[in-house]
C-alpha positions in Angstrom: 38.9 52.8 -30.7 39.2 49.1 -31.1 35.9 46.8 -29.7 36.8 44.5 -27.8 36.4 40.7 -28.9 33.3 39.6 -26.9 31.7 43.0 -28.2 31.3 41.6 -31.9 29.8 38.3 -30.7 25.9 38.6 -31.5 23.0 37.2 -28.9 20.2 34.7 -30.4 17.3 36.5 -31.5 14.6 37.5 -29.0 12.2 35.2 -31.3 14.5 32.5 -31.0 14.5 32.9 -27.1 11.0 32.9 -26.7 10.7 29.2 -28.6 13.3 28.1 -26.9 11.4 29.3 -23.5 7.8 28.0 -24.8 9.2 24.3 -25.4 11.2 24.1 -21.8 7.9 25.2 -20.2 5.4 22.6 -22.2 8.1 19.5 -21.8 7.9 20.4 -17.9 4.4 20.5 -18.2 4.1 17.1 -19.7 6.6 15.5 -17.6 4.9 17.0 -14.3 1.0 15.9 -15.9 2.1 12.4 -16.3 3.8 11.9 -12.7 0.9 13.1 -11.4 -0.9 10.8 -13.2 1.0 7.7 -12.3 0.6 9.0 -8.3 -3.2 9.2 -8.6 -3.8 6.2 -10.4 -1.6 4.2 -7.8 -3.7 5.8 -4.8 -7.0 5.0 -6.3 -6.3 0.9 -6.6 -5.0 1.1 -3.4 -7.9 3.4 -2.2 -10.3 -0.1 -3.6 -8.8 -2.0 -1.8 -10.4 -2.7 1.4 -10.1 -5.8 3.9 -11.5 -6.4 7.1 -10.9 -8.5 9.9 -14.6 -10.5 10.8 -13.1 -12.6 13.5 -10.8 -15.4 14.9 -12.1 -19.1 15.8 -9.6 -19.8 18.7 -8.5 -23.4 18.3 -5.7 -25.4 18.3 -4.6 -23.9 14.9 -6.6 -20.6 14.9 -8.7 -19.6 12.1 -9.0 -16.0 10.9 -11.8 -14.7 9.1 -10.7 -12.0 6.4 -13.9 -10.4 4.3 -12.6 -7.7 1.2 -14.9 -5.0 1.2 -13.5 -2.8 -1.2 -15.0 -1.9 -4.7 -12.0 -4.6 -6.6 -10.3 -7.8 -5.9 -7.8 -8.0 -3.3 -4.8 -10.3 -3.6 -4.1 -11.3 0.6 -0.2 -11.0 1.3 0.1 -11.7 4.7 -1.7 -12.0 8.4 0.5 -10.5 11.2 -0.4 -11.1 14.9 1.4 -9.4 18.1 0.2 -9.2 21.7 -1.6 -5.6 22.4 1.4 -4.6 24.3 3.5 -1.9 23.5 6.9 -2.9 22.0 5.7 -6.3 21.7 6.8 -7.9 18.2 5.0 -8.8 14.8 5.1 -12.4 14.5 4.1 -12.7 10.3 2.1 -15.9 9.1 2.6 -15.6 5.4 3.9 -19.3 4.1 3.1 -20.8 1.0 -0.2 -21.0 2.3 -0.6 -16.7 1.8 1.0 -17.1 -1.6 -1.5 -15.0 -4.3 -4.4 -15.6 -2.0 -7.2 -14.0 -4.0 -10.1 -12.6 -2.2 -13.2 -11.5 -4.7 -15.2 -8.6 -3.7 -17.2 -9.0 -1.1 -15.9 -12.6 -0.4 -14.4 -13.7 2.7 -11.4 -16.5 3.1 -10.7 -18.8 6.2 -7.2 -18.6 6.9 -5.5 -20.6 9.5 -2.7 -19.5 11.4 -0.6 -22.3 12.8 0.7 -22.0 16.7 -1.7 -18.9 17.4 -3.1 -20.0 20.5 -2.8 -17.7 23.9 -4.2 -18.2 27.6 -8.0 -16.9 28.1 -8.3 -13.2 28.6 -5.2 -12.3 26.5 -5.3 -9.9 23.4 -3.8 -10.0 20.4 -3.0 -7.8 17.3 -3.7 -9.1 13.6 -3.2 -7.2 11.1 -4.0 -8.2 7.5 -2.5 -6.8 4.1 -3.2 -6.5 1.2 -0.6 -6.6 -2.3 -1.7 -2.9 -2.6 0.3 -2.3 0.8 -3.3 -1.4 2.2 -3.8 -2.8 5.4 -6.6 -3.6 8.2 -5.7 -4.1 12.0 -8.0 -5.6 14.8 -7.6 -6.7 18.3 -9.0 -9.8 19.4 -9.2 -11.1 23.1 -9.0 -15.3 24.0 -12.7 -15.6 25.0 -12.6 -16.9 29.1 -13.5 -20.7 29.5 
């Protein structure tokens, strides 16, 4: 009886396999370890990073008061105000004036936003944030006369 053609063909060795087997498993491994790696050490700058929103002097050109209490230095990207209504929009104050606006630890900046004036008893929405995409929202009310 004559064997067929694919019957005389050979497999690779069983050692072979293995190795083969071993190496696809440890690249995965490494490849898996430092994605991981590059998640965690993304979240824990942006986990630092805290701001908070102290207060708003109501004047002609208001003036909000930003403190960064988080553990590093936060870079300010921009100051976003609504009215507290529902579907109102985001109105974003971030001009030259927001451009790499550095705010040490534990520091807090002045910043003015220009045309951010509303009738007495209103409320507003600011919302501050940071480079790291953190952010930190607060609702203020114009104080009464």
């Amino acid at each position: 009886m004559q064997l067929l053609k694919f019957e005389k063909r050979k497999g690779i060795s069983p050692l072979i396999a293995t190795l083969l087997l071993i190496a696809i498993a440890v690249a995965a491994s490494v490849l898996t370890y430092s994605w991981v790696m590059s998640m965690i050490g993304s979240q824990s700058a942006q986990a630092q990073t805290q701001l908070r929103i102290d207060g708003v002097n109501w004047a002609a050109d208001s003036v909000v008061k930003i403190r960064n209490t988080g553990s590093v230095d936060a870079v300010l990207e921009s100051v976003m105000v609504r009215e507290n209504k529902a579907g109102s929009p985001w109105t974003t104050y971030d001009g030259a004036k927001l451009t790499s606006v550095s705010l040490p630890t534990g520091m807090m900046k002045d910043i003015t936003v220009t045309g951010l004036t509303g009738a007495a008893g209103e409320s507003y929405v600011i919302r501050a944030t940071a480079a790291t995409g953190f952010y930190y929202e607060a609702v203020f009310t114009v104080p009464l006369p």
